[in-house]
N, C-alpha and C positions, 0 to 999 in steps of 0.2 A: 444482484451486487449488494453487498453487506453495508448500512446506512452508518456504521459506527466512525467515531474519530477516531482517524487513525494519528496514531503517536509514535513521535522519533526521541531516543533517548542519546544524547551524545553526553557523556560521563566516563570518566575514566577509573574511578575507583568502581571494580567491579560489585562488591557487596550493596554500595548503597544504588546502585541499578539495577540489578535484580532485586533490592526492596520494594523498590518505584517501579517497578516492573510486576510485582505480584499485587500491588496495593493496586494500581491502575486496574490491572487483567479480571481486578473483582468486580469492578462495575460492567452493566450490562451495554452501555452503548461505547464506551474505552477500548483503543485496542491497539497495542505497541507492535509496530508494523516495521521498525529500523530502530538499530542501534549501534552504536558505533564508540568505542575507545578513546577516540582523539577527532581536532576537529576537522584537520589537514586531509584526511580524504574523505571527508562527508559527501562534498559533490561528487568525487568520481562513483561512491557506490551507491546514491541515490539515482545515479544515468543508467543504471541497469535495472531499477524497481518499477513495476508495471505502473502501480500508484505510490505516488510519494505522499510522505506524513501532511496531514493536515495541518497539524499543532508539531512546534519541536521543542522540548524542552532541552534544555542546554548548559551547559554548568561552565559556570566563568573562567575559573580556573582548568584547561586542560594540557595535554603534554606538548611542546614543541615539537615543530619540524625540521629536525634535526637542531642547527642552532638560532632556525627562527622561533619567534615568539607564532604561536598561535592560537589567540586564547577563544573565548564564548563572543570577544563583543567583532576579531575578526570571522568566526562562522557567520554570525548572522547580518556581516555584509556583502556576504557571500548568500547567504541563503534568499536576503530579501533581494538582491539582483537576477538571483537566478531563478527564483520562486516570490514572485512578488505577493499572491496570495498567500505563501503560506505565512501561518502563525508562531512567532517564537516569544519564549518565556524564558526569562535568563535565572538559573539557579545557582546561590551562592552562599558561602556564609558568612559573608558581611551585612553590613544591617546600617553604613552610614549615610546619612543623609541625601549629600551631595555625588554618593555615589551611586545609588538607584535612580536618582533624578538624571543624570549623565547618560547611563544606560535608556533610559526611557527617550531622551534625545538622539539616542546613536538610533532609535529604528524599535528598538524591543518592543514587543505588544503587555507584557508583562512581567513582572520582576517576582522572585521569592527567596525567603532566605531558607537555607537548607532544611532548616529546622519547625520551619513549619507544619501546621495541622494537617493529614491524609486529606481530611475534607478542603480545608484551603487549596491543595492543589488541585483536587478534583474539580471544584470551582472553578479556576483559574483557568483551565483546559476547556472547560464549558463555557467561560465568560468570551476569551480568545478569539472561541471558534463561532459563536453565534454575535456577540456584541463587537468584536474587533478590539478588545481591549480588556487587559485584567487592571485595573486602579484600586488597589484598596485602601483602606487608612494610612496607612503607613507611607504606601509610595506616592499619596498628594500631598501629605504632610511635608514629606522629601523633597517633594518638586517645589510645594511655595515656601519653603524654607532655604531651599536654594534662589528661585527667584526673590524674595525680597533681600538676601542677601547683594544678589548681582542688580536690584535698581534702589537700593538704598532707601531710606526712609525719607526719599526727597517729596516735595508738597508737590513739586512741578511734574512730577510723572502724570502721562498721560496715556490711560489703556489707546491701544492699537486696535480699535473696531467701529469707524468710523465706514469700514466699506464693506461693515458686514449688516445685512440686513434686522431688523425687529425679530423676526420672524428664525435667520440665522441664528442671530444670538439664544432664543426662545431653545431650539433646538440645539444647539453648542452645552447649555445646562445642563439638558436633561443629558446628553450623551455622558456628561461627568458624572451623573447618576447612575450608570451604569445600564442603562436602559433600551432594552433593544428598539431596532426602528419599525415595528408593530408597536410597539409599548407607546414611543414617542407618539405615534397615529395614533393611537387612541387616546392619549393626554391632550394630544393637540385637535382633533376631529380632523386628520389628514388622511389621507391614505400614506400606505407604506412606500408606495413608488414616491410618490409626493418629497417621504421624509428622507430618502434614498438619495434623490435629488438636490435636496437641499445639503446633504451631508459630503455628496461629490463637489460642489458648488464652495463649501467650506475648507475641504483640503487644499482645493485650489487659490482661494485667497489665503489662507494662513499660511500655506506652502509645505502641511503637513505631510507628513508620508505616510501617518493610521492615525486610527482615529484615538491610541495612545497619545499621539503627537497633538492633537486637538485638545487632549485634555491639557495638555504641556502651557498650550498655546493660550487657554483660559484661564489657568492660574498665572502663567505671567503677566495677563493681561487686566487679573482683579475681575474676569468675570464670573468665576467663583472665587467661594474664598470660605476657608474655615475658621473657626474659632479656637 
């Protein structure tokens, strides 16, 4: 059985998914296994696919059904209830702040805007699918530019981590580093199961749903924080 990531492209303008389709198809461990037009019948023809996409990339903008709305951030509540494992990255071409940070709260594991580097998505699809999260500059910048907007520059705010461990915290960071949980065990001299442990332990008090959502959950909370 073939080890590669497999990839779902739900896009409706056809040329720029057969771009992303031939740009993917040249890496060696890549491999676009579903695609789909629109996002309104994603599930039904995913129920007939022996294996379903690992990673789905997903474009914000797609066509209604009929005169409902059906856009990227309705697929992927559809997709992470139905497929809780799997991995979505939402593609778009907007670039505002407060809107990749939104997305990143509705469930997305990662954000890009259309017009990104070949290699940034290739990245992102690798990040996704081994780290549980694509976060890059831009979309934490997004997120704590949106949070300090939503807790204002008051003196009295108080980060929310009072019932998370030393140790939690310790591994909460590095995870905004982007760093898988072998990486963490070795930063930290833990085993992998160890940091595995810890990282389920942390979804459950923050109440995240991936560990995109943990990063959400650290920048609101100032336990990282950029410059």
């Amino acid at each position: 059985m073939s080890s590669n990531i497999r990839i779902g492209l739900v896009e409706d303008q056809h040329l720029f998914r057969e771009g992303m389709k031939a740009i993917l198809m040249m890496e060696g461990d890549l491999e676009v296994t579903f695609e789909s037009s629109d996002g309104f019948s994603v599930l039904d023809r995913l129920s007939n696919e022996v294996q379903v996409p690992n990673v789905m990339l997903v474009d914000l903008s797609l066509p209604p059904n009929g005169q409902e709305e059906f856009n990227g951030v309705h697929v992927t509540d559809q997709l992470l209830e139905k497929y809780p494992d799997m991995k979505v990255v939402i593609l778009s071409v907007h670039d505002e702040e407060a809107f990749i940070a939104e997305l990143i709260e509705h469930g997305a594991h990662g954000y890009l805007v259309k017009d990104s580097d070949p290699n940034e998505v290739v990245e992102a699809i690798r990040s996704v699918h081994f780290k549980g999260s694509y976060i890059n500059h831009r979309t934490l910048m997004a997120i704590q530019s949106k949070m300090k907007g939503s807790i204002g520059s008051s003196a009295s705010f108080v980060p929310v981590i009072e019932n998370l461990t030393k140790r939690e915290v310790e591994i909460l960071q590095l995870v905004c580093e982007q760093l898988t949980a072998e990486e963490i065990g070795e930063r930290l001299f833990i085993s992998e199961k160890t940091v595995n442990g810890h990282k389920n332990n942390l979804l459950r008090k923050t109440q995240s749903r991936n560990m995109a959502g943990l990063v959400l959950y650290a920048v609101k909370n100032q336990i990282v924080s950029l410059e």
